[in-house]
N, C-alpha and C positions, 0 to 999 in steps of 0.2 A: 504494500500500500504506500501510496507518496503522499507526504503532506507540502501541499504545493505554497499556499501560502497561509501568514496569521489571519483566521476568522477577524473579519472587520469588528469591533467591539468586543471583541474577545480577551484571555486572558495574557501574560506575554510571553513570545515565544521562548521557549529551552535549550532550542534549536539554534545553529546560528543563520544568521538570512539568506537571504533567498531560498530554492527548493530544496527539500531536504526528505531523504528518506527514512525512515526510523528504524521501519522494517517491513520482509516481503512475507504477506501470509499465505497458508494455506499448499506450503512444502510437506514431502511426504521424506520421512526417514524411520526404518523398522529393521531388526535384524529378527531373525527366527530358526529355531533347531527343530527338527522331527525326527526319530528313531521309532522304529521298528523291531520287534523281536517274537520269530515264528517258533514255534514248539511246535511238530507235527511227528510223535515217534510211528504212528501207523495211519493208514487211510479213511482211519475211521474216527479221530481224533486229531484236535487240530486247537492251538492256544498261540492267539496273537495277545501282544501286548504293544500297546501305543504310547510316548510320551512326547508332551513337545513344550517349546519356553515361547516366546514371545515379549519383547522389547519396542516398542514404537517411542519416538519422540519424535513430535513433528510440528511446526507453526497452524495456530487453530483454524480453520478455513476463513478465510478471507469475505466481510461484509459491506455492503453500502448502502448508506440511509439513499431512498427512493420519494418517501415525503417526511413531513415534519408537519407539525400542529403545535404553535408555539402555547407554551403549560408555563401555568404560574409556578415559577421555577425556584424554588428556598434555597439558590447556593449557595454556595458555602465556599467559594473562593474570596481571592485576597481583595478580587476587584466585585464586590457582590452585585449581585443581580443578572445574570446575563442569559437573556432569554434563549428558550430553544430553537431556532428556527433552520429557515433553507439555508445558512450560511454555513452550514458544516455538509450541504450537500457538495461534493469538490472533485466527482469524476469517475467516469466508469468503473477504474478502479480502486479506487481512491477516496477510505475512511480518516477521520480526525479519531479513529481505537486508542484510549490510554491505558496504560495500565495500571489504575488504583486513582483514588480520590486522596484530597487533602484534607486534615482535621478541619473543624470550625463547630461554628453553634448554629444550628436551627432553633429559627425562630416561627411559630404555625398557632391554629387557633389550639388544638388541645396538647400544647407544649407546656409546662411550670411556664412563668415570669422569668425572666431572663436566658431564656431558652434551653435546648437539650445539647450539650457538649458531643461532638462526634469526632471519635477518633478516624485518623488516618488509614486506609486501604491501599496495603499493594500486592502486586503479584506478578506474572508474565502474559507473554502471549505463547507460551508455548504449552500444550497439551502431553503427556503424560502417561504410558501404561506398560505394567507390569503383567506377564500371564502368562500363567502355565497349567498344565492337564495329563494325566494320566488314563487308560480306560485297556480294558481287558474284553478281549471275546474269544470267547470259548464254541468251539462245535464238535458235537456227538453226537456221532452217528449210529445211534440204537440198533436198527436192523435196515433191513433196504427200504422199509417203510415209515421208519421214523426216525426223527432227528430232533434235537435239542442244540437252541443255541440260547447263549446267557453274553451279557454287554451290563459293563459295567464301569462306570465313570466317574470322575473326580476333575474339579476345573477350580480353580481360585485366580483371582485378578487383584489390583487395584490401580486405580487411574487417578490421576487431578486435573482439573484445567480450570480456567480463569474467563470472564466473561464480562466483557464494558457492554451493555446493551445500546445502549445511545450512540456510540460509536464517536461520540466529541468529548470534550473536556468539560465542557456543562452538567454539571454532575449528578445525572439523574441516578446511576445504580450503576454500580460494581460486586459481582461475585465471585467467591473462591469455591471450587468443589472439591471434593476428595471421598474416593467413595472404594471401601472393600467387600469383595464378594467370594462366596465359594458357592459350591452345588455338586450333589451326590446325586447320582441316577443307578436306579439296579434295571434291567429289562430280561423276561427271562420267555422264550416261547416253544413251544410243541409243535413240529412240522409233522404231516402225517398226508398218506397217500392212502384211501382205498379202494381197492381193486387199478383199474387205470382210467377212471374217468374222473375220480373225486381228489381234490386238492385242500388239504385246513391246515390254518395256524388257529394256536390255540394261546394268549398270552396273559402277562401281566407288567405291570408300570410302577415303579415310584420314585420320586422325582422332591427332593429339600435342598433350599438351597438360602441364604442370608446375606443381606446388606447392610453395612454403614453408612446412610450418606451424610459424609458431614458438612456442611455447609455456612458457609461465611458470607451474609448477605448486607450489602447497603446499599438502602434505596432510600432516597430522597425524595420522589416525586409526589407522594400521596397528599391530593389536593383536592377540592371540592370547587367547583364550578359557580362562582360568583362568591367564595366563602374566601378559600385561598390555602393556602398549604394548610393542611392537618397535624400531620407527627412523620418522624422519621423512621424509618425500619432498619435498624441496625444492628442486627442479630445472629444469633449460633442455632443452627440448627443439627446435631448430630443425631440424627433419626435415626432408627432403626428398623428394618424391613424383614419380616421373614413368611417362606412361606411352600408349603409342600402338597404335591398332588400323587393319589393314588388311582391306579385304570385298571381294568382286566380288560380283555379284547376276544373278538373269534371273527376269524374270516375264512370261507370256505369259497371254492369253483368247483363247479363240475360240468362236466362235457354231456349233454343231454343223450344228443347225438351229434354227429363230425360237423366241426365246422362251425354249432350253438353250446355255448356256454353262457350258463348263470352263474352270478357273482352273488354274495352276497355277506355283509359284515355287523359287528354290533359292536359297541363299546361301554362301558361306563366308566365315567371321570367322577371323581370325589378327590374335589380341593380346598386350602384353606389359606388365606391371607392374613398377617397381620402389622400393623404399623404404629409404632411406638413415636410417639412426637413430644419435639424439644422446642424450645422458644429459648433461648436465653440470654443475655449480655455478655458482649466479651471477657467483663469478671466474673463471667460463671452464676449470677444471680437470674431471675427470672425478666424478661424483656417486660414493662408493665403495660407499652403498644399493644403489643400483640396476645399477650393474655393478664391482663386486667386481675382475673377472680386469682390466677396462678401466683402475681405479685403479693393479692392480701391472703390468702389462704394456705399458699405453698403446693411444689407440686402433686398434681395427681386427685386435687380438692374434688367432690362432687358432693351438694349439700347446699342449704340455704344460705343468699347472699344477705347475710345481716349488717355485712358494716357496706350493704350499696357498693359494691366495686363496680359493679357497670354504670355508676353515677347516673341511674336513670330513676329514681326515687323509690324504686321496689326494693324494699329488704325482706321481702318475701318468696318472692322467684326462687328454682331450684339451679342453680349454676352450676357448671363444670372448669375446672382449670384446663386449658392446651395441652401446656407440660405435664408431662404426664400421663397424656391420654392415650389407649389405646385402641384404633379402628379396625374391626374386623370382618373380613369376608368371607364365607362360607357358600359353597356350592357344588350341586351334585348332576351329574345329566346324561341321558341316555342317548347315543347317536345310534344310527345305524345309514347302510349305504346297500342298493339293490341295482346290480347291473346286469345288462341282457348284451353280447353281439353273436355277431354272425360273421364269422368269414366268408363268403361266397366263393373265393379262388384264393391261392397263394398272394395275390394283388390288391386284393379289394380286403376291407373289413366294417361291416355300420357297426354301430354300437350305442345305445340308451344305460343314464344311469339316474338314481334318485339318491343321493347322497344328505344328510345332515352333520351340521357341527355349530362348535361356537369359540366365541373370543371370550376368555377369562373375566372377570369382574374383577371389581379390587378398592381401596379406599384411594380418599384424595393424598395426593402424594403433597402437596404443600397449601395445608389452609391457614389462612387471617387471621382466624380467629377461631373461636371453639365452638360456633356455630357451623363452619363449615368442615367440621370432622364427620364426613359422608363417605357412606359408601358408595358405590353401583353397579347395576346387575350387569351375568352376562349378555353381549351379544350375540343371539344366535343366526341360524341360515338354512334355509330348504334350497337345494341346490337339482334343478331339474336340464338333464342334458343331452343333447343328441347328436350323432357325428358320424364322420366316415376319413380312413384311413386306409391311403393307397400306394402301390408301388406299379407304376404302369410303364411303359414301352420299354422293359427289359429292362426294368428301373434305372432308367434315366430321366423319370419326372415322377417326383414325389408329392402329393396333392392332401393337407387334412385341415379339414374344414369340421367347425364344431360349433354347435348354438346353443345359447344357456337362460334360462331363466332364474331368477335366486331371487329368493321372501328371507327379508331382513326382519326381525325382531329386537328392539331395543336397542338399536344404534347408537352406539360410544361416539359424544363430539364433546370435546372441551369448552366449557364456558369461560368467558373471559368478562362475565359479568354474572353476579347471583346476590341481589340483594336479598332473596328471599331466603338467605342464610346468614342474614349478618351484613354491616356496614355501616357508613360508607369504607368502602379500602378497594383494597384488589381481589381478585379471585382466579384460582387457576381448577375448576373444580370439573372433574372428567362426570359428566351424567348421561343417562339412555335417553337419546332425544326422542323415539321413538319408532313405529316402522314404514318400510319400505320395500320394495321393491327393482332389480338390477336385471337388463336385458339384454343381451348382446351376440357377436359372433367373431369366431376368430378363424380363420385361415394362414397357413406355411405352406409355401411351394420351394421345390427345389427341383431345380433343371440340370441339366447334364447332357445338352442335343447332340454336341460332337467332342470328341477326343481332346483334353485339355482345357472345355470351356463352363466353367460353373455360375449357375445363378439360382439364387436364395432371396426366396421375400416372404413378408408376416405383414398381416392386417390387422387393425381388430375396430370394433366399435362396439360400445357401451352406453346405454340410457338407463337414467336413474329418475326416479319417483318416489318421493313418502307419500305415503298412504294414511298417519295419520302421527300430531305431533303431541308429544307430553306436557301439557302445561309449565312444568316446571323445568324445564329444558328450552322453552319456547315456546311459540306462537305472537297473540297478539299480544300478551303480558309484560314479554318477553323480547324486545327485537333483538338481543342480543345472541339470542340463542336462534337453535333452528326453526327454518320456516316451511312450509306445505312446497311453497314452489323456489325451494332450495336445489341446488345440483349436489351430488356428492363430493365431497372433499377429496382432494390428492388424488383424484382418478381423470384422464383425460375421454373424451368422447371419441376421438380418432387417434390411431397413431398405428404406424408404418413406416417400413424398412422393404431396401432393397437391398443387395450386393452382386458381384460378380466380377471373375478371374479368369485368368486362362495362364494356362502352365506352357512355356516357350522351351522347349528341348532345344537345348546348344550346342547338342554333340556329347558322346558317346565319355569324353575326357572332361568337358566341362562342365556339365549336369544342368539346370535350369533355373527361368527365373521367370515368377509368378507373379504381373504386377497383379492388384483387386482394388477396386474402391466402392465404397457402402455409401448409403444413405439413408438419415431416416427421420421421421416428423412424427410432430405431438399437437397437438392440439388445448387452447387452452386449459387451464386447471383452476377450478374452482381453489381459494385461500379462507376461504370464511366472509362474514360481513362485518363491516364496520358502520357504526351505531355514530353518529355525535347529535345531541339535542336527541330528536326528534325523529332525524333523516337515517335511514340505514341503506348502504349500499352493499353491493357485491364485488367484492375484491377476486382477481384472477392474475395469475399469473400464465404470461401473454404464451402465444405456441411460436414454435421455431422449426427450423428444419437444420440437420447439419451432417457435413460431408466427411467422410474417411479415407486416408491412402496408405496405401502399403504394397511396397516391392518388395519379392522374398528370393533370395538364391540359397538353389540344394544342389550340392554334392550328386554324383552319379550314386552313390552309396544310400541317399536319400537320411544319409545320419548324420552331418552338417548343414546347417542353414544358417545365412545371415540375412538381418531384415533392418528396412528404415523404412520407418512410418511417417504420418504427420495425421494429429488430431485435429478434428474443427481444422480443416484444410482453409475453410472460407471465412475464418477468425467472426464467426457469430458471436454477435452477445445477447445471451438469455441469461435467465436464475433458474435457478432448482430449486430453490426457497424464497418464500418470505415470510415477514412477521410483524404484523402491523398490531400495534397499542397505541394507535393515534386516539381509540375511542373510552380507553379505558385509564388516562390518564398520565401515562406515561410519554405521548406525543411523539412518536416515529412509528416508520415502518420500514425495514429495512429488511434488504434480502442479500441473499448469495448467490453472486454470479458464477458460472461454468467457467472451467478453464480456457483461456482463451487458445487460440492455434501451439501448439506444441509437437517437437518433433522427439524421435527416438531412435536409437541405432542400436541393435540387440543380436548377438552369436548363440546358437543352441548347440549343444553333441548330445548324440544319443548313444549311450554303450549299453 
């Protein structure tokens, strides 16, 4: 990122003049070991064992504010006051990212008289991770009819990284992460054939695994709209996350007669979530922002508010402290999956299936306050499908083509507004907005017409419709949350790819060389809506298209090759993200841009 010059009314530079760069983000550097270790003393018995490390340090990807909404801003630099606006917007690539804020005093409406003292934040731009794993499989082969295999795994990490949201020196929020994890899986299943028509696994699942996240947050920005700054959030949060699931399973085929086969499977999942939350002050005392009843009563309180800590005149109410508390999810659910094809020739195969499933529930990973220690349920999926898979002119053209329809049940979408749990402040609180429905087709072909010349393309298209929304998630209540004639989040409606090569033989002594260049298009992506006042619009992030190259030379032996590529040939510029808190008081919305053209020069051997 370049910081080209000093924001006009800004604070002064550190830098000496003219342009200056501080630093380039969004470099990748990772070292990593894998080993392997087979045990097989006979044919019928066989013990792998797998371990591997994992080292990444890398600069954290690279952001740019796209808009601003200038917020009544309680800085807290040497020169105060300096509003948020477009003046820190400064170039394609090119954010005002600091790393850490400076002490001072916030002054807001429910701050003491002489305001709240805020210590200094620092940290880096560089991200962080440690990780390694171990996992054993085992197979035993019973008789010619039955087999046994068993997996079993072990994985622990831990990561940090650091994160200016605002991306300028105006000091909205700064945070530190640090987060340790481990996870134990056993998986153990029953292979089994009978007679020669019938195919079953017979299994079971379980799955614990634990987080620390610990977390170093300062924000500044919380403010009320014609009131004016509020209080600061300057806080520790060292959570605690854990959480284990247990499955049995059974899936069986059998061959009807030649050609038709039934599929068909079942499962049950029984999981459980839990999350311990912390609020507290860098000296380790309780944050009294963010949990009020936790300051007077100490953590873990739940019981009547008699000395009024929510200063709202009830010493009656039954209150809960934050710190302390712990949110739990609990859920159990049956899937199953029914599939019918038919191969009609070695070439051709249709195929129908009715599958269900779902996405986990879980509690809110970081609430305000103790009003929004919520859980939410799973999302589930009825998944109906239909298709055909082909290999036709002496398979030199590969054709599969497949339609879907899916019934969504309680759709997980992040609120970024919920007064109906507490406020005013922020909220980051994941709810089931409710259902929907997903309809689409997808197509791959792949060519091969003459000797040397390949082409490969994917299609797809996708419509999405809610069927009906949750009050408390949205509607008209609710503009912040979802709406009836909402599109779906993170999913585009088109997109497509094409490529193709051709292998040039040099001669018998020189071997060959394969130019190919790809292409491929997205179409835009629903970001969510943004709410201010009254108005709520829909935020997208735009569609693009972009190109690939690559020339490859091999060896007559076909076990050396050397390759130079070039990405984004045509140096597009799109985002893969955005994030926009223009409406929730923090005033940006910035996203991350795609790498711009980049080239690569890479040797293989195969031994």
């Amino acid at each position: 990122m370049t910081q080209p010059v000093n924001p006009v009314g800004g604070v002064p530079r550190t830098q000496p003049a003219g342009n200056c760069r501080i630093s380039k983000l969004g470099g990748v550097g990772y070292q990593a070991v894998r080993g392997i270790l087979r045990y097989a003393p006979n044919d019928d018995f066989e013990v792998n064992i797998i371990g591997d490390y994992t080292h990444d340090e890398r600069t954290i990807p690279g952001e740019v504010l796209i808009h601003t909404l200038a917020v009544d801003n309680p800085n807290t630099n040497a020169a105060p006051g300096m509003p948020y606006d477009d003046r820190f917007i400064c170039g394609r690539y090119c954010s005002f990212i600091t790393t850490g804020q400076p002490a001072g005093v916030f002054t807001g409406v429910a701050v003491p008289p002489g305001g709240q003292p805020l210590l200094a934040t620092s940290g880096s731009d560089r991200s962080r991770y440690n990780g390694w794993g171990v996992s054993g499989q085992v197979r035993w082969n019973l008789s010619d009819m039955f087999s046994i295999d068993s997996i079993t795994g072990y994985q622990a990490f831990n990561t940090s990284f650091d994160a200016d949201d605002d991306l300028s020196p105006a000091n909205l929020g700064f945070g530190q992460n640090h987060l340790t994890h481990w996870n134990f899986s056993q998986e153990l299943r029953l292979n089994g054939k009978l007679g020669d028509t019938i195919n079953f696994t017979l299994g079971g699942y379980y799955f614990k695994q634990s987080t620390t996240y610990n977390s170093y947050q300062g924000l500044r920005y919380v403010a009320v709209p014609g009131l004016g700054p509020l209080y600061p959030l300057q806080f520790v949060q060292p959570d605690v996350i854990k959480a284990d699931s247990k499955a049995v399973f059974m899936h069986a085929d059998w061959e009807i007669l030649s050609g038709l086969t039934l599929g068909g499977g079942l499962r049950y999942t029984d999981e459980k979530k839990t999350y311990d939350y912390y609020r507290l002050n860098p000296d380790g005392t309780i944050n009294a922002y963010l949990d009020p009843i936790g300051a007077v009563y100490g953590a873990g309180y739940l019981g009547p508010d008699t000395a009024d800590a929510n200063n709202n005149g009830d010493t009656t109410e039954t209150v809960q402290a934050l710190t302390g508390a712990r949110a739990t999810y609990k859920g159990n659910r049956w899937d199953y999956r029914v599939s019918l094809n038919y191969r009609f020739s070695p070439e051709l195969l249709v195929y129908a299936n009715i599958s269900t499933g779902f996405k986990g529930g879980g509690t809110n990973p970081r609430p305000f306050n103790a009003a929004q220690v919520q859980s939410f349920g799973p999302e589930s999926l009825t998944a109906y499908e239909i298709g055909f898979k082909s290999d036709l002119f002496d398979r030199r053209m590969r054709l599969n083509v497949t339609a879907f329809y899916n019934r969504y049940k309680d759709i997980q979408i992040p609120l970024l507004s919920c007064p109906q749990y507490g406020g005013p402040g922020p909220c980051a609180l994941p709810a089931n907005a409710g259902n929907g429905h997903h309809k689409g087709v997808e197509a791959e072909l792949f060519l091969r017409p003459i000797e040397g010349l390949q082409i490969d393309a994917s299609a797809s298209y996708l419509d999405f419709k809610y069927t009906s929304i949750n009050p408390l998630a949205g509607g008209p209540t609710n503009l912040a949350g979802a709406q009836l004639s909402d599109p779906v989040a993170g999913s585009p409606k088109w997109k497509w790819s094409i490529g193709a090569q051709y292998r040039f033989e040099l001669g018998d002594d020189i071997g060959s060389l394969t130019p190919r260049i790809d292409a491929s298009y997205e179409s835009k992506v629903y970001s969510g809506p943004l709410v201010i006042g009254t108005t709520r619009t829909l935020t997208f992030l735009p569609a693009y298209t972009i190109a690939n190259a690559r020339l490859t030379w091999r060896n007559p032996g076909d076990d050396l090759e050397a390759s130079l590529e070039v990405t984004n040939l045509f140096n597009k510029y799109y985002f893969l993200t955005n994030f926009d808190l223009r409406g929730v008081g923090e005033g940006f919305d910035k996203a991350q841009p795609a790498r711009p053209r980049e080239w690569a020069f890479s040797i293989k051997k195969k031994f």
